[in-house]
C-alpha positions in Angstrom: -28.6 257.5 60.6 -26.9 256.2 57.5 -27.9 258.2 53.9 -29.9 255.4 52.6 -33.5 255.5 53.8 -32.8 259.5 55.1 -35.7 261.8 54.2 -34.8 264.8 53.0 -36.9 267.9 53.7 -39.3 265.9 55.0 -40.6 264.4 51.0 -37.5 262.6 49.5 -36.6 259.3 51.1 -33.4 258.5 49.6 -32.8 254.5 48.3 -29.8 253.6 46.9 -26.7 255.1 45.4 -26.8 255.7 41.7 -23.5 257.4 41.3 -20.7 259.1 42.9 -18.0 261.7 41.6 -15.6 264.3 43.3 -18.1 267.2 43.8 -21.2 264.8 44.6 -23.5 261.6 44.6 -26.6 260.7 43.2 -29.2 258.7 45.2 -32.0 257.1 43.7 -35.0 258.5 45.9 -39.0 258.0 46.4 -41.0 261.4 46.4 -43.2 260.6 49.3 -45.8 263.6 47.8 -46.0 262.2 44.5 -44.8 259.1 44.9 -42.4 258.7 41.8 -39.0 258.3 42.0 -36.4 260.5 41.5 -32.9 261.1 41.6 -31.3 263.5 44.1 -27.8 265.0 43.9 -26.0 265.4 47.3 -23.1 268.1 47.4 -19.6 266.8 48.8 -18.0 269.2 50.6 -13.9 268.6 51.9 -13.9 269.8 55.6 -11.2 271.7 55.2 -12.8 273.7 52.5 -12.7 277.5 53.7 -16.0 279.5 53.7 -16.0 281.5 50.8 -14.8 278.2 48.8 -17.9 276.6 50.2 -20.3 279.2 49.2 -19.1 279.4 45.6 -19.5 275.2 45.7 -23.0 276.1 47.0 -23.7 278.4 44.5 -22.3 276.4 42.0 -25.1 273.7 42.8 -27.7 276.1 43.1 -26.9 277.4 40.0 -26.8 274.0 37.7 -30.2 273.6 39.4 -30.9 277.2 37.8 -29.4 276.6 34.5 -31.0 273.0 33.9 -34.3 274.7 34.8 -34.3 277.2 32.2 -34.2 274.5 29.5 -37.4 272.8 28.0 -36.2 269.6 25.9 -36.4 266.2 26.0 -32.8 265.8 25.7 -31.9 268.1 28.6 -32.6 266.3 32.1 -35.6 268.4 34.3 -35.1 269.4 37.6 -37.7 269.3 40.2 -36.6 271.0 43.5 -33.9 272.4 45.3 -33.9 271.6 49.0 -31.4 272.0 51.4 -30.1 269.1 54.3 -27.8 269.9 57.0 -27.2 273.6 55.3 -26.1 271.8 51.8 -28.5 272.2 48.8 -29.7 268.9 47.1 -31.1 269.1 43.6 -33.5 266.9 42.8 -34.0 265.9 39.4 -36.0 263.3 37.0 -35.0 259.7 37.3 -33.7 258.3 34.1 -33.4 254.3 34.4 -30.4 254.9 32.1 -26.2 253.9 31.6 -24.2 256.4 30.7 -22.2 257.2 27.1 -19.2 256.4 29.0 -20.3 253.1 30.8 -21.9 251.7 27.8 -18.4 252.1 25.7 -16.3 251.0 28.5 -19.1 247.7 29.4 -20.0 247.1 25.5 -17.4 248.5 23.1 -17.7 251.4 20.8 -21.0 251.9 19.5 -21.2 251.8 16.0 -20.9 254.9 13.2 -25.3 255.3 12.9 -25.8 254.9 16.9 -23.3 257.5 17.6 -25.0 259.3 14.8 -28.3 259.0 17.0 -27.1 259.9 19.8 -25.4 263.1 18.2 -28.3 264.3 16.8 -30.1 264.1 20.2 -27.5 266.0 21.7 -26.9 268.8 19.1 -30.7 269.5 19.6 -30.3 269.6 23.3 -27.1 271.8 22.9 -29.1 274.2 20.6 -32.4 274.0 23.3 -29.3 275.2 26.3 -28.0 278.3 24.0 -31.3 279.4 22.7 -32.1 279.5 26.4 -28.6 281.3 27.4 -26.9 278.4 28.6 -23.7 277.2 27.5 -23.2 273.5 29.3 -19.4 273.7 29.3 -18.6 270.0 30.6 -20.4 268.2 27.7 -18.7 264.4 27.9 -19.9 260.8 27.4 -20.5 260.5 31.4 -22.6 262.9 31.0 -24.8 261.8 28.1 -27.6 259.4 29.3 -29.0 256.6 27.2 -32.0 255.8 28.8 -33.5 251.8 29.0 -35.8 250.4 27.1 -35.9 254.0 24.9 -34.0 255.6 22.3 -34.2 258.8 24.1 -30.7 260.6 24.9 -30.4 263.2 28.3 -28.1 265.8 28.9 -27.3 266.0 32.2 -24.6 267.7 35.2 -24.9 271.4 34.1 -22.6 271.9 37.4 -20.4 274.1 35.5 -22.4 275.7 33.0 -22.5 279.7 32.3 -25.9 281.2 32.3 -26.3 284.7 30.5 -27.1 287.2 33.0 -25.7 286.0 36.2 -22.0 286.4 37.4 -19.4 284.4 36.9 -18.2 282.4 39.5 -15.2 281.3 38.0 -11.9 283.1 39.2 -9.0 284.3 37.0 -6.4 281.2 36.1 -9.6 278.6 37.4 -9.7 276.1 34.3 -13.5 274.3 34.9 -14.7 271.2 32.3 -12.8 268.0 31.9 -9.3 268.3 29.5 -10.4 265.3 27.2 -13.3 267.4 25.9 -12.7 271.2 26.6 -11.8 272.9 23.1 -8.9 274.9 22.4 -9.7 278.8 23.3 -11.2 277.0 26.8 -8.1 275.2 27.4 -6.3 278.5 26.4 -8.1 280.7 28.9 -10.1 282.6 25.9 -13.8 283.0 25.6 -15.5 280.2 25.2 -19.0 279.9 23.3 -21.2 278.0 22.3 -18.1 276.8 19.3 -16.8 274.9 23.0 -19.8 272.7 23.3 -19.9 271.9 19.7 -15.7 270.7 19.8 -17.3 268.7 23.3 -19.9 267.2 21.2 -17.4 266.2 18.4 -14.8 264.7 20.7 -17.7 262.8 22.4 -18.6 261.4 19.3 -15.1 260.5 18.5 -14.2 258.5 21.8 -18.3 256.9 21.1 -17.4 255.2 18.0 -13.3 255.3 18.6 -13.5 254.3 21.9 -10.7 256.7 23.2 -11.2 260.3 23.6 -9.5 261.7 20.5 -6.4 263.5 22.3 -5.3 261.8 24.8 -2.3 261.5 26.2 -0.4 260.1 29.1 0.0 263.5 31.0 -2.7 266.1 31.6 -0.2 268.9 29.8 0.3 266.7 26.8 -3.4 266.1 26.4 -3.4 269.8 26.3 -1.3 270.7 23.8 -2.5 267.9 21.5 -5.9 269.4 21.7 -4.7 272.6 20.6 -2.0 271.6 18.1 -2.3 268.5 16.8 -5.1 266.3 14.6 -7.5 264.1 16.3 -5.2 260.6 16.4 -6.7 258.6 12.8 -10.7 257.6 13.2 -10.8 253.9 12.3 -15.0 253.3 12.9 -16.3 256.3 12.4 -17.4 255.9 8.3 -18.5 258.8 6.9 -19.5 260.6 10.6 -15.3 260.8 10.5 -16.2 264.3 8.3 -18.8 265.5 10.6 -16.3 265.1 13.8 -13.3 266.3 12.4 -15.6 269.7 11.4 -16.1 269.4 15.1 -13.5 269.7 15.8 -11.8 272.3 14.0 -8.9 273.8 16.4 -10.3 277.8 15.3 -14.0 278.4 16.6 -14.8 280.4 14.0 -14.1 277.8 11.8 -15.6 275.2 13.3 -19.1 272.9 12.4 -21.6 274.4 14.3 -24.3 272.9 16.2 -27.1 273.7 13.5 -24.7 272.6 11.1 -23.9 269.5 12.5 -27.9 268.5 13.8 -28.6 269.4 9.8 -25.7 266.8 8.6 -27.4 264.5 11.3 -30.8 264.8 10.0 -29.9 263.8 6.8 -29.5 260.0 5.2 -26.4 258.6 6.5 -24.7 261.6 6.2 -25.7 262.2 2.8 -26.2 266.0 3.2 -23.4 267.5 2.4 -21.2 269.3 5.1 -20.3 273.0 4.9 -16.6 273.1 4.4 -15.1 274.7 7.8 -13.3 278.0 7.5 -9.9 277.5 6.1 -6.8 277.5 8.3 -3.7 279.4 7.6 -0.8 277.3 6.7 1.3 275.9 9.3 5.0 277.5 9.6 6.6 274.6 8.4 9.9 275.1 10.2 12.5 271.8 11.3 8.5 270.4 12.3 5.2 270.4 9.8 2.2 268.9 10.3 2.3 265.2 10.0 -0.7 263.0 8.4 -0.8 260.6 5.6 2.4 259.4 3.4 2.3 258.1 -0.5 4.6 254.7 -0.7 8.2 255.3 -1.9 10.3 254.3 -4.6 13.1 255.6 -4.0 14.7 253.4 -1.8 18.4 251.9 -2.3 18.1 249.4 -4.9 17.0 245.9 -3.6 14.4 247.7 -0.8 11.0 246.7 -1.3 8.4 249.8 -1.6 4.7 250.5 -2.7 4.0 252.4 -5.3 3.1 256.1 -4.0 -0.4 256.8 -3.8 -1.6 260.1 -5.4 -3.7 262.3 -3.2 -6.8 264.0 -3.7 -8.2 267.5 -2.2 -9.8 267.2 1.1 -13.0 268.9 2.6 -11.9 269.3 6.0 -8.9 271.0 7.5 -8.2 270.0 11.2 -4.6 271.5 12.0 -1.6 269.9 11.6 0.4 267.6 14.2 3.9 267.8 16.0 6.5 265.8 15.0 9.2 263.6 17.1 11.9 266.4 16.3 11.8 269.5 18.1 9.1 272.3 18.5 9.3 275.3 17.0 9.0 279.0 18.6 5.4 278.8 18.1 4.7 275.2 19.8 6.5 275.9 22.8 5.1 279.7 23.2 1.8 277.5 22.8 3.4 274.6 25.6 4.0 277.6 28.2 0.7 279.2 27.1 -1.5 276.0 28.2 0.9 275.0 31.1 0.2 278.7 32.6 -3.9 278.6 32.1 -4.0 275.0 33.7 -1.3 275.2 35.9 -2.5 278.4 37.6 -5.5 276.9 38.8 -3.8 274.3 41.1 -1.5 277.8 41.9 -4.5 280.0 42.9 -6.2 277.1 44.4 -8.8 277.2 42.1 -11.0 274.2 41.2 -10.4 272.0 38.2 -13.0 269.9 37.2 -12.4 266.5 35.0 -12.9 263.5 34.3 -9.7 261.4 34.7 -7.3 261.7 32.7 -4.4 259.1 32.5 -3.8 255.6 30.9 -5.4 254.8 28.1 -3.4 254.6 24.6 -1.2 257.9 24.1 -1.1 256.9 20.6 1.7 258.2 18.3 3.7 261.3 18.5 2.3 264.1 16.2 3.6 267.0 14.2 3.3 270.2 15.3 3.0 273.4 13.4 2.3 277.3 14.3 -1.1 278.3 12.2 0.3 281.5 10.9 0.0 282.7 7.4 -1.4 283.7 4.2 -4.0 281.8 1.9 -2.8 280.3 -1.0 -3.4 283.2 -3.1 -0.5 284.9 -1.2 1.8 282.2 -0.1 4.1 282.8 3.0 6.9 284.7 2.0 10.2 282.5 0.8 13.0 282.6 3.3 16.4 282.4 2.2 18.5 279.3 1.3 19.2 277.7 4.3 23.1 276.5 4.5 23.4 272.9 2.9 20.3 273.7 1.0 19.8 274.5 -3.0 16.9 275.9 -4.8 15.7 274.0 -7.7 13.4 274.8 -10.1 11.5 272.1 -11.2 10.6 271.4 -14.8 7.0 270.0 -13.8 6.3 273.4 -12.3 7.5 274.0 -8.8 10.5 275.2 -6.7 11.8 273.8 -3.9 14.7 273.3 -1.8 16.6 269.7 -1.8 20.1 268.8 0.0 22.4 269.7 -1.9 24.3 266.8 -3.5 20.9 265.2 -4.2 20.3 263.9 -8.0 17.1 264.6 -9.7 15.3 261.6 -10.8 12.1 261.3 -13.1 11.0 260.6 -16.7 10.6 262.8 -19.3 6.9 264.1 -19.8 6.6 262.3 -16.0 3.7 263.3 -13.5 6.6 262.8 -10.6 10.1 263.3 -9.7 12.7 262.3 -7.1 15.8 264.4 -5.5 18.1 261.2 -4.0 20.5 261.3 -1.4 24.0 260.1 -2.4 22.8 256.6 -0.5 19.8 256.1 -2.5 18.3 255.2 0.9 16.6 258.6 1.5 14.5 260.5 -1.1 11.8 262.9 -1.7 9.2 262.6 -4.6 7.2 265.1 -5.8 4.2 265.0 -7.7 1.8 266.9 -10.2 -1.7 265.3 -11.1 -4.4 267.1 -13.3 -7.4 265.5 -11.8 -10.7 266.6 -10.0 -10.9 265.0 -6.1 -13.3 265.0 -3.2 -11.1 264.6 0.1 -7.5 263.4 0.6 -8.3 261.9 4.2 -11.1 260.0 1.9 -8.1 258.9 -1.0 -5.5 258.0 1.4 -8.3 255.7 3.0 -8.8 254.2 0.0 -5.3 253.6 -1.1 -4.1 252.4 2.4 -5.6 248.6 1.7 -3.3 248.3 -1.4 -0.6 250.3 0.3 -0.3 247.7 3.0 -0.9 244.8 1.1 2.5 245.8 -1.0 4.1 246.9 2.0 5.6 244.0 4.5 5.1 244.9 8.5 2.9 248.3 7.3 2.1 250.4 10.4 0.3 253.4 10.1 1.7 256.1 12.3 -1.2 258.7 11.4 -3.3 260.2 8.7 -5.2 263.6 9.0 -6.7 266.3 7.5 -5.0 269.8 7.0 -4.7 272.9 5.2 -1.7 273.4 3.1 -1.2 276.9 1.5 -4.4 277.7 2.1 -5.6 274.3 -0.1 -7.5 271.7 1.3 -4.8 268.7 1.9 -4.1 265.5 4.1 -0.9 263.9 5.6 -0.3 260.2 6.1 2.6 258.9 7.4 3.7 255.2 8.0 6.4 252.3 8.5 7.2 249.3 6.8 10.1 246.0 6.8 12.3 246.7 3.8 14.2 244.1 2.3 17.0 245.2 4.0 15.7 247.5 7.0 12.5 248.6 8.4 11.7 252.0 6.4 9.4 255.2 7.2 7.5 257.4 4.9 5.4 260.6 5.3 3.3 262.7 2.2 1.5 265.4 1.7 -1.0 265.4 -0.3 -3.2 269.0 -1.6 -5.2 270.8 -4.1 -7.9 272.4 -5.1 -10.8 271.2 -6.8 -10.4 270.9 -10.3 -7.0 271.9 -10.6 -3.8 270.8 -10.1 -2.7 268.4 -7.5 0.6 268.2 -5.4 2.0 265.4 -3.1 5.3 266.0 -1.5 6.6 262.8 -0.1 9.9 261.8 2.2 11.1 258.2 2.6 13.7 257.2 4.7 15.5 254.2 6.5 13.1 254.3 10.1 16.7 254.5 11.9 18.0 257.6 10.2 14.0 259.5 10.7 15.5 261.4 13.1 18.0 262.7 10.4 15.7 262.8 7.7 13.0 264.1 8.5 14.2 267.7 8.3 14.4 267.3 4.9 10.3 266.7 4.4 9.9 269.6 6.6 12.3 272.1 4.5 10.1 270.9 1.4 7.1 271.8 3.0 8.2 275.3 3.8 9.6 276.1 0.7 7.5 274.9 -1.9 5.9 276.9 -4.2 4.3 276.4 -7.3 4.8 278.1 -10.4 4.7 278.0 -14.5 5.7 275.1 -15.9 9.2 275.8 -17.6 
């Protein structure tokens, strides 16, 4: 006897498939007793499986029948029974006439910035209904977000994996459960994870809803991993003003993250019109021969005939996501953090241990991005100033900083200027720093602004990426970018800070793209050595 039209424990008279993944499938079925229809979810089990494997799959079903049960909300799915067929339990559940988050963007497109919106608010509620009741879901992801016909309602559903308070675990040491697109940082890392890991799930399921991509990743499992943990979401392009809400979200540090009540309160209001608590400040990156990478001004100071855009002039940002990797090496810190994700996920597949996720491959790696350690002081106590590397000299600028340029570099500005240029002997490469006395609101926001004029001045313009940070303990922003010279193609990258009300800084590289590789060092010594002082 085939599965369709089987009755199961003697009430549940199974239909049609509804879905199928690698630990189950779910069967549209008629409850002969009540005659409604429900859904039912059938365990898989691999043959070879050995026993005690097979019991913790059991257990594992039994359980996300548990945990589901425990929750009363209309965005969290309700289960009706447990019954067992041929010695494997079945959960059976409500039916939801429904498409998934993740079939509707793959079948329709990206939904737009106030239906994600919707659909986030839904399911920070139901997130909040899971903790309150001891639940922590643990595998929150657009497959497993149901939209449900003809309704605005939104269901959580597949608590498969999720950790109820008072029962044991049944995860083994080096096991990595959830699915890599959507498991936070201290997850990935093989830390605690709390409820702070369903609110980064919930803000990377709201980036891939209105992005269309999740937000990190990459062509390989192991670089999806480290760009969750060191690197900025790649640029939002859709997301409007619920871009601030996920990139709190998704704030590497948990402690520092958006919370759920946080976000469901930013949700609640007009469009976003509440205003978001600013996320606990990062430390600094250890700017080293890598920084963080995010938004760049326009140059000037290309060798004479090179067409350039005038450098835009940043303004201080609300939201610090961590800074990127760049194409150059890593530094001590990124590959201690490399080895540290490659053990975690790596020993699961060692111990045999299961590792749940949704697939991860194709889709648009995007860019390369910078990578920086997040070690250091707040800018009231800046990291300490290393020594004068070798080709290096310390110059103490007249507009009120110190820094250290190539030597050989000429100093270029005005008198009285806001901004100033150190040129290589070529002309081709130069930095440019700047000091503006202006009030902002967020850099991410000004380099959005400026890009439209940036690229209309800027032949062949390609933005690379453009991100919040933190800078020195100040809210900041990097945008970096390529363009056709007159000559040759060129590259830029800037960093833009400050704090409200005072001072602001941009520290900006521009290069032929062909000598980056050469260049960018330069940026990256800037970034680590900069320090602002009296002006002389």
């Amino acid at each position: 006897m085939t599965d369709q039209d089987r009755l199961l424990a003697g009430r549940y008279r199974l239909d049609r498939e509804l879905g199928r993944g690698g630990m189950g499938t779910v069967w549209l079925a008629q409850d002969a007793l009540l005659d409604r229809r429900v859904a039912v979810k059938k365990l898989h089990v691999p043959p070879q499986l050995e026993d005690v494997e097979r019991e913790r799959m059991y257990e594992r079903t039994r359980r996300e029948a548990r945990s589901a049960a425990r929750i009363s909300h209309p965005g969290v799915i309700v289960v009706h029974d447990v019954v067992e067929e041929d010695g494997l339990p079945c959960i059976v559940m409500e039916y939801v006439p429904s498409r998934s988050l993740s079939e509707l963007v793959r079948e329709d497109g990206p939904l737009t910035s106030a239906e994600a919106a919707r659909t986030g608010l839904a399911m920070a509620s139901a997130l909040q209904a899971a903790h309150a009741a001891g639940v922590l879901h643990r595998d929150v992801k657009p497959a497993n977000v149901l939209l449900q016909e003809g309704s605005e309602r939104v269901v959580l559903t597949d608590f498969g994996i999720a950790a109820a308070s008072g029962t044991e675990t049944l995860t083994r040491t080096g096991e990595f459960v959830g699915s890599i697109d959507y498991a936070a940082p201290e997850h990935m890392l093989g830390r605690e994870a709390g409820p702070a890991a369903d609110a980064w799930a919930l803000g990377a399921t709201l980036y891939e809803a209105v992005e269309g991509v999740p937000p990190f990743r990459r062509s390989s499992w192991v670089e999806t991993a480290y760009a969750a943990s060191s690197e900025p979401p790649r640029a939002m392009e859709r997301a409007g003003e619920l871009g601030e809400l996920i990139e709190g979200l998704l704030h590497k540090d948990a402690d520092g993250r958006l919370t759920l009540e946080q976000a469901e309160a930013w949700l609640r209001g007009e469009a976003g019109t509440a205003r978001l608590p600013a996320p606990r400040e990062e430390p600094p990156p250890a700017a080293g021969p890598e920084t963080r990478a995010e938004p760049p001004r326009q140059q000037r100071n290309d060798e004479p005939g090179e067409a350039t855009a005038p450098a835009p002039v940043p303004a201080p940002s609300g939201s610090a996501p961590p800074p990127a990797r760049t194409a150059r090496g890593r530094s001590r810190g990124a590959r201690a953090l490399v080895w540290a994700l490659c053990s975690a996920l790596a020993a699961a597949a060692v111990a045999g241990g299961v590792w749940w996720q949704s697939g991860n491959g194709g889709g648009d790696p995007g860019p390369p991005g910078p990578s920086a350690s997040h070690s250091g002081p707040s800018h009231s106590s800046p990291p300490e100033l290393p020594p004068v590397a070798d080709g290096y000299q310390r110059v103490r600028d007249e507009l009120g900083f110190s820094v250290d340029v190539p030597e050989g570099w000429k100093r270029a500005g005005r008198p009285g200027g806001q901004q100033v240029d150190y040129l290589s002997p070529s002309g081709r490469t130069g930095l440019k720093f700047s000091v503006v006395d202006f009030a902002g609101d967020s850099p991410i926001r000004h380099w959005r602004q400026l890009e439209p004029e940036v690229r209309e001045k800027s032949p062949g313009y390609e933005r690379l990426r453009m991100n919040a940070t933190v800078y020195q303990g100040r809210d900041a922003a990097i945008w970096e970018y390529r363009w056709q010279g007159r000559a040759r193609p060129y590259r830029a990258i800037d960093l833009g800070f400050g704090s409200e009300g005072q001072a602001h800084y941009a520290l900006y590289l521009s290069a032929p793209d062909a000598e980056w590789d050469a260049a960018k060092p330069y940026f990256d010594m800037a970034v680590k050595t900069f320090r602002i002082r009296a002006r002389d």
